[in-house]
N, C-alpha and C positions, 0 to 999 in steps of 0.2 A: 289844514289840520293834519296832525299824525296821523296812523293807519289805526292804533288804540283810539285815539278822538274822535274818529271818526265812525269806529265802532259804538262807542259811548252814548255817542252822539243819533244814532239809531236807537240802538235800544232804548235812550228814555224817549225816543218821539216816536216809536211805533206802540211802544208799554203805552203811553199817555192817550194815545188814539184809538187802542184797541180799551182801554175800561172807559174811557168815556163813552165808544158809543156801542161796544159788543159784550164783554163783560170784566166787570171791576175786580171780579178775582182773578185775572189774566195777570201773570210773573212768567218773565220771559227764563227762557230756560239757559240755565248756569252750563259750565263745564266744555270740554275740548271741541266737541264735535261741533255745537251750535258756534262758536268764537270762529273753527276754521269752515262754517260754509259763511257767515256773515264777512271773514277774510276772502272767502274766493269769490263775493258777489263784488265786492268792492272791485279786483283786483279787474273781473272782469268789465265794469262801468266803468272803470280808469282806460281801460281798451277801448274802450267806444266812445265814450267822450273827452280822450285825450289827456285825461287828468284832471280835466276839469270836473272836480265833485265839490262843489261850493256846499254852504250847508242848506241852499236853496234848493239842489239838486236832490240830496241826502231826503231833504223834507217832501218834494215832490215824490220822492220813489216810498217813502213809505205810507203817504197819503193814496195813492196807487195802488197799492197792496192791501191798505185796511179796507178801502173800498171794495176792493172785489172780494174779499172777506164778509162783508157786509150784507151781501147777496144771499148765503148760505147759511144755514139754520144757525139755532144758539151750541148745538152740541157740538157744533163744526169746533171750537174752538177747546174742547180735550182732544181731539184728535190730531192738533195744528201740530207741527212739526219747522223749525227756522229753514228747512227746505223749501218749504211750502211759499214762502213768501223771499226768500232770498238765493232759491235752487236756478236752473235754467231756464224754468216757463216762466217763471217770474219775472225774471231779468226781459225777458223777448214782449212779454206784456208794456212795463215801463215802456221799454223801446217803441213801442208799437203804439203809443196811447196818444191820444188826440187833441186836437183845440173844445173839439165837439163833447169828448169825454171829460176832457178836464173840468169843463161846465157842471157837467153833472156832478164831478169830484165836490166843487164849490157849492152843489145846493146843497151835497150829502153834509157839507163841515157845516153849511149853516144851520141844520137844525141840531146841531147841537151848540150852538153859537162860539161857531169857532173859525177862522179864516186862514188862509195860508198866508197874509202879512203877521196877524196874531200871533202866532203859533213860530215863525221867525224870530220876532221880537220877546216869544219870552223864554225862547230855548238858545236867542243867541248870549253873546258875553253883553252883562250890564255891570259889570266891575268898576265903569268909566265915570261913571256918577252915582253921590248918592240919596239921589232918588229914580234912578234906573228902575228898582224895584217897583214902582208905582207906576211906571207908563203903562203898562195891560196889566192892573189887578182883578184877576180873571174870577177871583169870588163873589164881583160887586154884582157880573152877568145878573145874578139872581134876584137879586133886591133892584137893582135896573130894568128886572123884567115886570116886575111887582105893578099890575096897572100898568102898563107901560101905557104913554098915549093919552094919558089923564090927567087932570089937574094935580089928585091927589098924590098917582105915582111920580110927578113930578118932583113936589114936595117932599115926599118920600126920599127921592136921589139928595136933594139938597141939603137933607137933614144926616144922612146915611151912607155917601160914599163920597169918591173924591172926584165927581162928576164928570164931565166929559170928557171921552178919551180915544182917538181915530179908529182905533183897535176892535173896538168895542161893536158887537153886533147891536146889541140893545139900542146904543148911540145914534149906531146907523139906520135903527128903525125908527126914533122915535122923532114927532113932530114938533117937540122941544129943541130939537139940536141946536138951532141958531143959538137959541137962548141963550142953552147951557154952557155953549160952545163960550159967550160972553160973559159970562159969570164964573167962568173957569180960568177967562186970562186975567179978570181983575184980581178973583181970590186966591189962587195958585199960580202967581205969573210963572216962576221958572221951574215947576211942571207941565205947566202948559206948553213951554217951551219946547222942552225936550221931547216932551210930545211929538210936535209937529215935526221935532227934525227927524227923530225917529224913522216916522212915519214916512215922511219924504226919504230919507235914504234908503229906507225897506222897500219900497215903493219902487225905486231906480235897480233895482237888483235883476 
């Protein structure tokens, strides 16, 4: 990506992760100063990992960052500053972050049913196909959770979304999956399809 894309490309995946799980009136803030420390954070992870900022990386650093955000009270978040999470303790945090932490990173995304394959797949490009758009439709989470585990919320899925999808926390919780999972390739085959490849290519990243 360009060094704009790649700004871009942050700011709607820290905005997204900061009102899902801290708060939903959070707008990142416009104008020269924030644009040139979010340029000098870049500039400086180009230094350290070579160039290599995949949008895997991009997504790791700011899953990183909302997390440790997450720690600190609700008011934390008028007083946040693009320093705050794109300055130099920020940057030496990422660097510094663990297998052990990352763990924790992943139980914080799952309760708000969100994963770091998820969150790949619907911030990357889906131009390629069209029904891209429907590999993670991340509205269904809710009606998927509805009884989750039950005949009835079963029923419910069948009646009410577009069933099973790797992506999908609900999916990966529920004791339906096999089912769903076969009822998805008869009725959706090439959804289903692109699914899986999805999933596997995200998966190899």
């Amino acid at each position: 990506m360009e060094r704009q894309e790649q700004i871009n490309y942050i700011v709607r995946v820290f905005t997204y992760l900061i009102k899902k799980s801290i708060a939903d009136r959070f707008v990142f803030p416009g104008g020269g100063l924030a644009h040139k420390t979010l340029n000098s954070c870049l500039g400086s992870l180009e230094k350290i990992y070579m160039s290599d900022l995949s949008e895997e990386r991009l997504l790791d650093y700011c899953i990183c960052q909302v997390f440790a955000m997450s720690d600190f009270s609700k008011s934390y978040i008028d007083k946040w500053k693009a320093s705050h999470s794109f300055g130099k303790k920020a940057i030496e945090r990422f660097c510094q972050n663990t297998k052990h932490k990352r763990f924790f990173e992943d139980k914080w995304l799952d309760r708000y049913n969100l994963s770091r394959l998820a969150l790949l797949n619907y911030f990357g490009d889906k131009k390629e196909h069209p029904l891209a758009k429907f590999i993670y439709p991340e509205y269904e989470e809710i009606t998927k959770k509805r009884l989750l585990n039950l005949d009835a919320g079963f029923y419910i899925c069948q009646l009410s979304t577009l069933l099973w999808t790797p992506f999908s926390g609900a999916c990966r919780q529920c004791r339906h999956e096999g089912r769903c999972r076969e009822i998805t390739k008869r009725k959706y085959e090439e959804l289903y399809r692109i699914r899986e490849k999805e999933y596997q290519k995200t998966n190899r990243k």
